[in-house]
C-alpha positions in Angstrom: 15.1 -31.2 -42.3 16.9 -28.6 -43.7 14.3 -27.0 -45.8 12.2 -26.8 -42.6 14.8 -24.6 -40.2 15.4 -22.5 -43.1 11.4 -22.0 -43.5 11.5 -21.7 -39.8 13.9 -19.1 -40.1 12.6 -17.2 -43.2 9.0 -16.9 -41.0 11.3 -15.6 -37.9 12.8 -12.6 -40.2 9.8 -11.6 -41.6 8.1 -10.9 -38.3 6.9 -7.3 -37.8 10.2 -5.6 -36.2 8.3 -4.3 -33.2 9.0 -7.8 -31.8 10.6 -11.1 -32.2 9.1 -14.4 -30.8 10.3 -17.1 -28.8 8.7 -20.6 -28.9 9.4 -23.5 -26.7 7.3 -26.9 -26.1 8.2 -28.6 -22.9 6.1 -31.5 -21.8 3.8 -30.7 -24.8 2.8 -27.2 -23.8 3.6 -24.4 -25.8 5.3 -21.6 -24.4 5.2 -18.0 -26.1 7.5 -15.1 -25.3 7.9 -11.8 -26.7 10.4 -9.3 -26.5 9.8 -5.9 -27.3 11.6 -3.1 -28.6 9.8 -0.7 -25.8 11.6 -3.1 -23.2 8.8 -5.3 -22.5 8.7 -8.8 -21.9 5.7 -10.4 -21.6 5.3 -14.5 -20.5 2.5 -16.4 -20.7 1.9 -19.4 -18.2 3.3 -22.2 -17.6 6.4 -20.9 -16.1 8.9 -23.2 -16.4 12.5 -23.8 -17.2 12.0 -22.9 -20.7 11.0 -18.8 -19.1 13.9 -19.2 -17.2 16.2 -19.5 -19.6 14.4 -16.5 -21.5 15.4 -14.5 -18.1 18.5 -15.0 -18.4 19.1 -15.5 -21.8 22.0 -13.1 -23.6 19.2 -10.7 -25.0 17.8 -10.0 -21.8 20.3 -9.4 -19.9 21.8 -6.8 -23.2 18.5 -5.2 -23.1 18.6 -5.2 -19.3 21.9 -3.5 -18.7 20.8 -0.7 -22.0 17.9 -0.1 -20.0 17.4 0.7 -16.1 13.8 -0.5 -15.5 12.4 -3.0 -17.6 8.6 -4.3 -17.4 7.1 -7.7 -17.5 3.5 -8.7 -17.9 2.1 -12.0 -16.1 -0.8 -13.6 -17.9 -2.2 -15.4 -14.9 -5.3 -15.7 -12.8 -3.3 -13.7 -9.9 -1.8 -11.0 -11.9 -3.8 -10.7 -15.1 -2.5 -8.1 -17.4 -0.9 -6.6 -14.7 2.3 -4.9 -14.6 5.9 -5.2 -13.0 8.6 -2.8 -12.8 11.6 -3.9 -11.4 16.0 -3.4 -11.8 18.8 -5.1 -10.9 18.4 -4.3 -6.9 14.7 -6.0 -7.1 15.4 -9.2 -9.7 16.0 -11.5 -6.9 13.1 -10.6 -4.8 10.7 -11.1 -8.4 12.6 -14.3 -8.9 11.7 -15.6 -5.6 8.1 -14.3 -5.3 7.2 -15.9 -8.5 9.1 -19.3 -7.4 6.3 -18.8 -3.9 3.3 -17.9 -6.0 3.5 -20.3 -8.4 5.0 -23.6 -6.8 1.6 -22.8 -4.6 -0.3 -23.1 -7.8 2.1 -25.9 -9.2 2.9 -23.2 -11.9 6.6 -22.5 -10.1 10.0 -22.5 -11.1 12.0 -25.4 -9.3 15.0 -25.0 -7.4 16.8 -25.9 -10.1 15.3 -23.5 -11.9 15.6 -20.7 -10.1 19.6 -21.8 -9.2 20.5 -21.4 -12.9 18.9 -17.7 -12.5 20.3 -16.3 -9.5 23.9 -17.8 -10.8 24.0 -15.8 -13.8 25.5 -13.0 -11.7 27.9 -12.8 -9.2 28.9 -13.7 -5.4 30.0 -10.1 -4.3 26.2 -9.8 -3.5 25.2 -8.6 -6.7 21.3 -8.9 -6.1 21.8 -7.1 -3.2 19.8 -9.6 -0.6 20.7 -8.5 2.5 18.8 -5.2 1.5 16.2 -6.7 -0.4 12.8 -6.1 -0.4 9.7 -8.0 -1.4 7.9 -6.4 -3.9 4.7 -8.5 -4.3 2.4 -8.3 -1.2 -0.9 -9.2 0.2 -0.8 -12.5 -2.4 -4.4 -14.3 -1.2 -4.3 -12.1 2.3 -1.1 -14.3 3.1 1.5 -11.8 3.1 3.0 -12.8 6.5 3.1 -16.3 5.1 5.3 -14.8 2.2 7.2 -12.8 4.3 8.5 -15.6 5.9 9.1 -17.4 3.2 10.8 -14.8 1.6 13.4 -14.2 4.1 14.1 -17.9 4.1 15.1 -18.2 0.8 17.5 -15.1 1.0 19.5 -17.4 3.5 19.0 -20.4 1.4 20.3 -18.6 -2.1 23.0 -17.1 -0.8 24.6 -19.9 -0.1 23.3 -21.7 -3.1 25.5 -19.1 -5.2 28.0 -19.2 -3.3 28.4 -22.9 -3.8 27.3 -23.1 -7.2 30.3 -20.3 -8.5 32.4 -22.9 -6.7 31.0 -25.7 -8.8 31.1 -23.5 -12.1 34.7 -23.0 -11.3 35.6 -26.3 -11.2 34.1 -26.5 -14.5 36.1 -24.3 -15.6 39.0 -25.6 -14.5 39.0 -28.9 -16.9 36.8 -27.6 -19.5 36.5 -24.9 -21.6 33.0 -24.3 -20.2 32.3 -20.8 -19.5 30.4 -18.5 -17.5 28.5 -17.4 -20.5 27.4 -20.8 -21.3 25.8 -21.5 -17.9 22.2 -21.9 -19.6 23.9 -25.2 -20.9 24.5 -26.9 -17.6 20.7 -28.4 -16.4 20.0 -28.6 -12.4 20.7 -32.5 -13.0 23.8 -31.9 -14.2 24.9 -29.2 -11.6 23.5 -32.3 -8.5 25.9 -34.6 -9.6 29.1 -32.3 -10.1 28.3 -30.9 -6.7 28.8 -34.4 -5.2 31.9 -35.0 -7.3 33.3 -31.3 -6.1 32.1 -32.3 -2.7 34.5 -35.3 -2.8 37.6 -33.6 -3.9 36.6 -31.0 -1.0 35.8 -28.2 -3.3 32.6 -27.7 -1.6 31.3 -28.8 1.8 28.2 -29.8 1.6 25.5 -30.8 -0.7 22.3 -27.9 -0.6 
C-alpha cells in the first residue's frame, strides 16, 4: 500500500509545472480538475461534492485572494468551452446559478453542497447578497424562471449561514475543530448537530 501512494506521489511531482491535477472517483465516476498557474480552473462534469470541495479547497481560495479575477471553464453541453470571470462580489451568484442549471439537468450541487461553500466565509455579508447580481442569463429562454429562483435562494442562504456559523461554533466550543477544517464536516453531519444545537437552543429552527 505504501509503495503505491509513494508511486502515486512520485507521478504527482513529476507533472509538467504549468499545472497540477486533482482526481477524485465518487460513485464510480472520475472527476478531473486542474489548476493552473495562469489562474485558471477548469472542471469537467459531473459536478458534485468532490468540485465543491476543490472550490473551496485551501489552494483556491490562496490563489483567489493573490489574484482579483479568476476564470473557470465549464465543460458542458450548456457552456462548452466557455468562459467565466467572476471575484469575490460575484462567487455566490456562480455558486447558485450552477446549483439552478445543473440540479435541472440532475448535474447540480445539493444543498448540502453548496452549504459547505457559501460557509467558508463569513456572516458580516461577505458575498455581498443583498447587492448581488446574476451573472448567467437567458439559460434555455428561462431567465425570468432563474431570476426568481435566484432571489429565493439569497433569502434562503442567508439564513443558512447564519445558522450554520452558529452550528460551527458550537463545534468549536467542545472540539478542537476549526474553521479551516470545515471541508471535514459532510452535510450529514452538519443535519444532525443542527438538531442537537437546536435542542440546547443554540439555533431555532432546523432549515
Amino acid at each position: 500500500m505504501r509503495s503505491k501512494m509513494m508511486n502515486y506521489v512520485s507521478k504527482y511531482n513529476s507533472l509538467p509545472k504549468v499545472y497540477k491535477s486533482f482526481r477524485y472517483m465518487r460513485n464510480k465516476s472520475y472527476i478531473t480538475s486542474q489548476l493552473f498557474e495562469n489562474d485558471l480552473i477548469y472542471i469537467c462534469l459531473p459536478i458534485n461534492s468532490n468540485v465543491s470541495r476543490l472550490i473551496m479547497s485551501p489552494v483556491f481560495w490562496y490563489k483567489h485572494s493573490k489574484v482579483p479575477l479568476l476564470s473557470i471553464f465549464l465543460n458542458s453541453p450548456e457552456y462548452l468551452n466557455k468562459e467565466i470571470l467572476f471575484n469575490e462580489i460575484y462567487l455566490i451568484n456562480f455558486i447558485l446559478t450552477l446549483n439552478i442549471q445543473f440540479t435541472t439537468t440532475n448535474l447540480g450541487l445539493c444543498y448540502g453542497d453548496l452549504s459547505l461553500l457559501l460557509a467558508a466565509g463569513n456572516i458580516n455579508d461577505r458575498y455581498m447578497l443583498k447587492n448581488s447580481k446574476c451573472i448567467l442569463h437567458n439559460i434555455h429562454n428561462k431567465h425570468t424562471i432563474y431570476e426568481m429562483y435566484h432571489t429565493f435562494f439569497k433569502k434562503y442562504w442567508k439564513e443558512y449561514i447564519i445558522n450554520h456559523h452558529k452550528i460551527m461554533l458550537y463545534y468549536q466550543q467542545f472540539t478542537s475543530l476549526g474553521y479551516n477544517n470545515i471541508n471535514n464536516i459532510t452535510a450529514r453531519k452538519l443535519y444532525f448537530k443542527a438538531i442537537e444545537c437546536k435542542q440546547y437552543g443554540i439555533i431555532d429552527k432546523i432549515i
